[in-house]
C-alpha positions, -999 to +999 in steps of 0.1 A: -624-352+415-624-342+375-599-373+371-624-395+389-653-380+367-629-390+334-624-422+348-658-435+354-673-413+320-646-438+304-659-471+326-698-459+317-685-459+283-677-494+278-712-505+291-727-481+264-703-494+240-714-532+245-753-517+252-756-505+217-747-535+200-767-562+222-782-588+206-811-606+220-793-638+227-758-650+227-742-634+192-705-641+187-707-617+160-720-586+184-690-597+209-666-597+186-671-563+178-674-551+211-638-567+220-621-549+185-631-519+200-620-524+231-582-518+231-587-478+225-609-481+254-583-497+280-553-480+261-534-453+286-505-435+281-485-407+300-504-380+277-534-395+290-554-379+323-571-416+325-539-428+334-532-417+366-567-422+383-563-448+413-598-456+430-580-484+455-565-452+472-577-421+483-545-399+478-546-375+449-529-384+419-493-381+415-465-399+391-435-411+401-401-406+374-375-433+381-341-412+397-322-392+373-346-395+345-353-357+332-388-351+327-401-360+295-417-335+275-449-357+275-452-357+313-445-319+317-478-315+293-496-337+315-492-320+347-507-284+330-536-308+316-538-329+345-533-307+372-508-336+390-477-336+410-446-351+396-421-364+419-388-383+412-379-415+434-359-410+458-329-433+450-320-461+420-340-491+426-320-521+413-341-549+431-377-552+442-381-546+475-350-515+473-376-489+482-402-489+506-432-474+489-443-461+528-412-440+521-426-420+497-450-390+505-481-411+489-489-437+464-489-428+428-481-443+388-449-448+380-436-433+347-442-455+317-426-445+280-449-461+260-485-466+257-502-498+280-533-517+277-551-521+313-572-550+324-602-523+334-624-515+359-607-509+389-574-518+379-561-487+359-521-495+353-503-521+335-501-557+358-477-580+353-497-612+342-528-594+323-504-580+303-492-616+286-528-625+276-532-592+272-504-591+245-516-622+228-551-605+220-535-576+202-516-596+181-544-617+172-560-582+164-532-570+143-524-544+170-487-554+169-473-519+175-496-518+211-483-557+220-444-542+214-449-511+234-464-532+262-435-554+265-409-524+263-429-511+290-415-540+312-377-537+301-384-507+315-393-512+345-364-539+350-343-510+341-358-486+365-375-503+388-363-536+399-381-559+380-413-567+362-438-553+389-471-563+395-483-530+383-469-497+382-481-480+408-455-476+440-470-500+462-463-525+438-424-520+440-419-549+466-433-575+444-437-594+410-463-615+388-465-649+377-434-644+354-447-648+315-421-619+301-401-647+279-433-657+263-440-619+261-405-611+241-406-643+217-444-634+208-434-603+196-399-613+179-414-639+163-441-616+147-432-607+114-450-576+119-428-565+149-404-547+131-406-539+096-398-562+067-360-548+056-329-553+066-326-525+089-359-540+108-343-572+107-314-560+118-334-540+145-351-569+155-321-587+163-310-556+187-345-556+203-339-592+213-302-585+228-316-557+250-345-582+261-326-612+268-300-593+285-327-577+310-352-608+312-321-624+330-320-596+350-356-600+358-351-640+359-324-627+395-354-620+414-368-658+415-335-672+427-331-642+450-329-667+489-361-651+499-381-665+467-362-700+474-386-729+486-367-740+509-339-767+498-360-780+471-341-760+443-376-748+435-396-708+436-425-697+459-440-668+456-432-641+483-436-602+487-407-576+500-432-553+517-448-562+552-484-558+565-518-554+549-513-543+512-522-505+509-541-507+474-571-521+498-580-489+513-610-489+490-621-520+505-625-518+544-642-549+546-620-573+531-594-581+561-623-579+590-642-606+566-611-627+563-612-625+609-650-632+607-646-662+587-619-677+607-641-670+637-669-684+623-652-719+613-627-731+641-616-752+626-603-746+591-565-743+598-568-708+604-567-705+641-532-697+640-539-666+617-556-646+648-540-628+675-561-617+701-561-574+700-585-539+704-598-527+679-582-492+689-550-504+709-534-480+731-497-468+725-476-497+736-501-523+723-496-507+687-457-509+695-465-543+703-478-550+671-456-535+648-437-571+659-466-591+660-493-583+635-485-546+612-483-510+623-517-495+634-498-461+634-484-462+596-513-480+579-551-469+580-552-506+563-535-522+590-562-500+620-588-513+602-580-550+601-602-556+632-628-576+641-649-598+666-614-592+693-588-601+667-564-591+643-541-607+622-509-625+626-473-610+607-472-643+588-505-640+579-498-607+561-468-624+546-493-654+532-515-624+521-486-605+501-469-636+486-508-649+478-513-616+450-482-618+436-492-652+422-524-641+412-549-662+428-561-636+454-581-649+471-588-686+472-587-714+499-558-732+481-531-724+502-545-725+535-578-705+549-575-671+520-540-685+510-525-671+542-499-698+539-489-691+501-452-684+512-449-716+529-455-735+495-432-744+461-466-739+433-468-756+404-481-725+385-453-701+392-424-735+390-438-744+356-437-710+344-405-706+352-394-738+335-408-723+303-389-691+309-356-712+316-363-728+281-371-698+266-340-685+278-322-712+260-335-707+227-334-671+224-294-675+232-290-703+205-310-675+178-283-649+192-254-677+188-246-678+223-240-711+227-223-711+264-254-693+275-276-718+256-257-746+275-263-728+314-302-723+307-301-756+293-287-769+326-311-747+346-342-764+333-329-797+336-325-789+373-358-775+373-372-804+359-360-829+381-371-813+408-403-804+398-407-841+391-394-849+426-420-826+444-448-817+427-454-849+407-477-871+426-475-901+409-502-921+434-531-897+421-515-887+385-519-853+393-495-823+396-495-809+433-481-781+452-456-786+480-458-775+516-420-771+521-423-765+555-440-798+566-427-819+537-457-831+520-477-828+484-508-802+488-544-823+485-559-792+472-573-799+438-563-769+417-564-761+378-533-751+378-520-790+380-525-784+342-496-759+343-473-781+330-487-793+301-484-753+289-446-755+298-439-787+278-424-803+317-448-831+318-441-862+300-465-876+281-477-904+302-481-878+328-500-857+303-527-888+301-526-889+332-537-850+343-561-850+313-576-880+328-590-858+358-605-831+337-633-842+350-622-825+385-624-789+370-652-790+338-677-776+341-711-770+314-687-733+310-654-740+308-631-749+340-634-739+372-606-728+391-608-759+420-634-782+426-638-769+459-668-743+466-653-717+498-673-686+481-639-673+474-633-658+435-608-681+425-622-714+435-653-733+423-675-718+407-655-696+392-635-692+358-608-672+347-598-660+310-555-668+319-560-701+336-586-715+308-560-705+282-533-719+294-550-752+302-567-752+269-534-741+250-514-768+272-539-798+262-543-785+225-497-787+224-500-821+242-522-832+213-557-832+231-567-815+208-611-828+210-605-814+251-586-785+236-617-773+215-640-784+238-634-763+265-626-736+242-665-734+225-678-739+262-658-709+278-668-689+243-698-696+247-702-681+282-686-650+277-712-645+249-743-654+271-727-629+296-724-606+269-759-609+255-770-602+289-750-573+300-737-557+268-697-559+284-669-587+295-660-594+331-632-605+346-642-636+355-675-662+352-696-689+365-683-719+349-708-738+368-740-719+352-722-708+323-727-674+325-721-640+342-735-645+376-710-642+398-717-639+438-688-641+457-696-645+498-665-635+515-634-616+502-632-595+471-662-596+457-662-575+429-662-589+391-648-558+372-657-551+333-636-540+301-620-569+302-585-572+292-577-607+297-611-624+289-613-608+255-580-615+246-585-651+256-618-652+235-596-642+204-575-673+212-601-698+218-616-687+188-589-692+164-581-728+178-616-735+170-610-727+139-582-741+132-594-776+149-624-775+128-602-775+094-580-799+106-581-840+105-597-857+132-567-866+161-554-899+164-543-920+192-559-899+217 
């Protein structure tokens, strides 16, 4: 309980924080501040009691070392100031999915060297894809050291636990996040302020970038791993090693009964096939029955309470559900009724991304003179590209489109991510034109909406997100939209400082549709948490191409 107290003293604390410098209306100036004096706010660290508070479970704390490591000295101090356990894992995890976190006595934070910026609110550990635009807010902030730390964080865990997770906590060793580490690495290699300015920091830049090449292709193994294949496309889905309702929603009963009243309630949304007829206490052979069927009542007090109105949920549901937060979009309607059918598609998003990553693969062995390895990535995202053109280009509507593998046909879902690919230089530019062309699908009077498709779901219409407005507005500003670019930059700005103006912090997310801080989601996770890691690193970004569109001659030829 005195780690809980610490943790919501330090969550109180950022409301003060913004409180105290609130202006009467929308002040870029007052939000500005508040965001510079943010990162000592979300900053954690293994000396840091803050660390290891978890409200999505209701276990007591305890962290995890990886197998064989001795205990630091750090970590012994924290357990006499802390008053935690510290176990080691059982065995050497070389692969996500190697160890079954329900193996494990309870959940707890896995053992991180170096300090680690968190998103906030609720989400207390380092994630996977925060921690990209996380990264490019404290170099805009001149907190190189931090962005560095953050991204030996993740060699870590490739070293120790598989892979980059999607946050170090143990029930996040059986999957990933939308995978951004190249970007991550050349961010901070190419900073000058990385390493110092000598020629033992340049020589120990050089170093850092061997280690991290040599484990990012370690990490790159678990996309081409068969179970992350989509089907015989030569493209990636997204897809989750662990089975059943995800554990971290214990602090949320209500979140899988909503998902069965809302297939109940609308018969005919293609979700049907979701529900499995069940009691909401089953008697022993029925739970037996389940454990093949839907997820095991006995092992998971998730899994019991994922009952409502006679039903329960199917195994491939719970798949859909897994593979759904490891691309980040959880929850939206984009993949089926709550993206229960996520591992049945080849995404844009994550196939772009990892078309950058093949290319960024490429150059940082041509800056280490590898030239055979320059020539393999090379050939990688030339395969990459092809395919992505033959799948996911929809030439008909000039839009880029996600693939249902498993009935062999382009998704009609309109989704911001078609704009992906502008960010990871794979559209052409004819195709550029074309996706800029349907702006008009996402645009709103605050920046772009996730879909133009309203289910009430947080990342669909009216909603917008910090990550997905700047990689749109970073992919139109290197296609050479630059007007669009800057555009949607000022409007998303400008909403996060009329949400600031009227609530003194920065959420997660925003109504794009009102342009402000209102947001009321109906069914699923409804929360819209504050610190926030993402959006103020985001509004660092936007700000700068502002600027730097504002100095520069009018585009041509747009």
């Amino acid at each position: 309980m005195k780690l809980l107290r610490l943790f919501v003293f330090a969550v109180v604390a950022i409301h003060i924080a913004g409180a105290q410098d609130r202006a009467q209306g929308p002040n870029p100036e007052a939000t500005l501040q508040y965001i510079h004096g943010a990162w000592d706010t979300l900053t954690r660290s293994m000396t840091d009691c803050h660390s290891l508070v978890d409200i999505k479970v209701t276990s007591n704390p305890i962290l995890y070392l990886p197998a064989g490591l001795p205990m630091p000295s750090p970590v012994r101090e924290l357990t006499e100031k802390c008053h935690v356990r510290v176990l080691s894992l059982p065995k050497p995890i070389q692969k996500l999915g190697d160890l079954d976190p329900k193996a494990l006595p309870d959940a707890g934070l896995l053992y991180l060297p170096e300090p680690y910026v968190v998103p906030g609110g609720r989400f207390n550990e380092m994630y996977g894809w925060d921690s990209f635009f996380i990264l490019l807010g404290l170099e805009a902030d001149h907190r190189e050291a931090l962005a560095k730390n953050m991204v030996d964080n993740f060699l870590f865990e490739i070293q120790n636990y598989g892979g980059v997770l999607n946050a170090n906590r143990t029930y996040y060793l059986t999957r990933s996040q939308p995978p951004f580490l190249t970007s991550m690495i050349l961010a901070v290699y190419d900073n000058p302020a990385s390493f110092p300015r000598t020629p033992q920091g340049r020589a120990d830049a050089r170093l850092w970038l061997e280690q991290a090449y040599m484990l990012a292709e370690k990490d790159y193994s678990t996309w081409t791993r068969p179970e992350h294949l989509a089907g015989a496309t030569g493209l990636a889905r997204y897809f989750d090693y662990g089975k059943g309702p995800v554990p971290e929603m214990a602090d949320d009963n209500s979140y899988y009964p909503d998902v069965i009243r809302w297939i109940v309630a609308h018969p005919h949304s293609g979700g049907e096939a979701f529900l499995l007829k069940g009691r909401e206490h089953p008697n022993a052979a029925e739970s037996e029955q389940l454990k093949q069927t839907s997820c095991d009542v006995d092992a998971s007090v998730v899994c019991m309470r994922a009952w409502a109105a006679g039903y329960r949920l199917t195994k491939d549901f719970y798949l859909g559900d897994r593979a759904m937060r490891e691309s980040g979009f959880d929850p939206s309607n984009r993949f089926g009724p709550f993206s229960g059918e996520t591992h049945h598609f080849a995404p844009v998003c994550l196939n772009s991304l990892l078309y950058r990553y093949e290319r960024d693969m490429e150059h940082m062995a041509n800056l280490m003179n590898k030239p055979q390895d320059a020539v393999r990535w090379g050939r990688r995202s030339v395969k990459r590209n092809a395919a992505i053109h033959k799948y996911l280009w929809w030439p008909k509507e000039g839009v880029f489109a996600d693939w249902d593998f498993e009935h062999s046909k382009p998704d009609q879902y309109a989704y911001i991510s078609s704009l992906y690919p502008l960010w990871a230089g794979v559209a052409t530019e004819s195709e550029a034109r074309q996706v800029v062309a349907k702006l008009g699908l996402f645009e709103r009077q605050g920046g772009l909406s996730m879909s133009n498709t309203n289910t009430g779901l947080q990342w669909d219409e009216p909603f917008g997100w910090a990550p997905t407005n700047w990689i749109s507005v970073s992919g139109l500003e290197t296609a050479g939209f630059h007007e669009e670019a800057a555009r949607i930059a000022k409007k998303f700005n400008h909403t996060v400082d009329r949400g600031f103006a009227q609530e003194g912090t920065i959420r997660e997310k925003y109504n794009v549709v009102q342009a402000n801080a209102d947001v009321q989601v109906a069914t699923g996770y409804k929360q819209n948490q504050i610190g926030f890691g993402w959006t103020n690193s985001v509004y660092l970004k936007m700000k700068s191409l502002m600027e730097k569109t504002a100095d520069a001659p009018a585009a041509k030829g747009q």
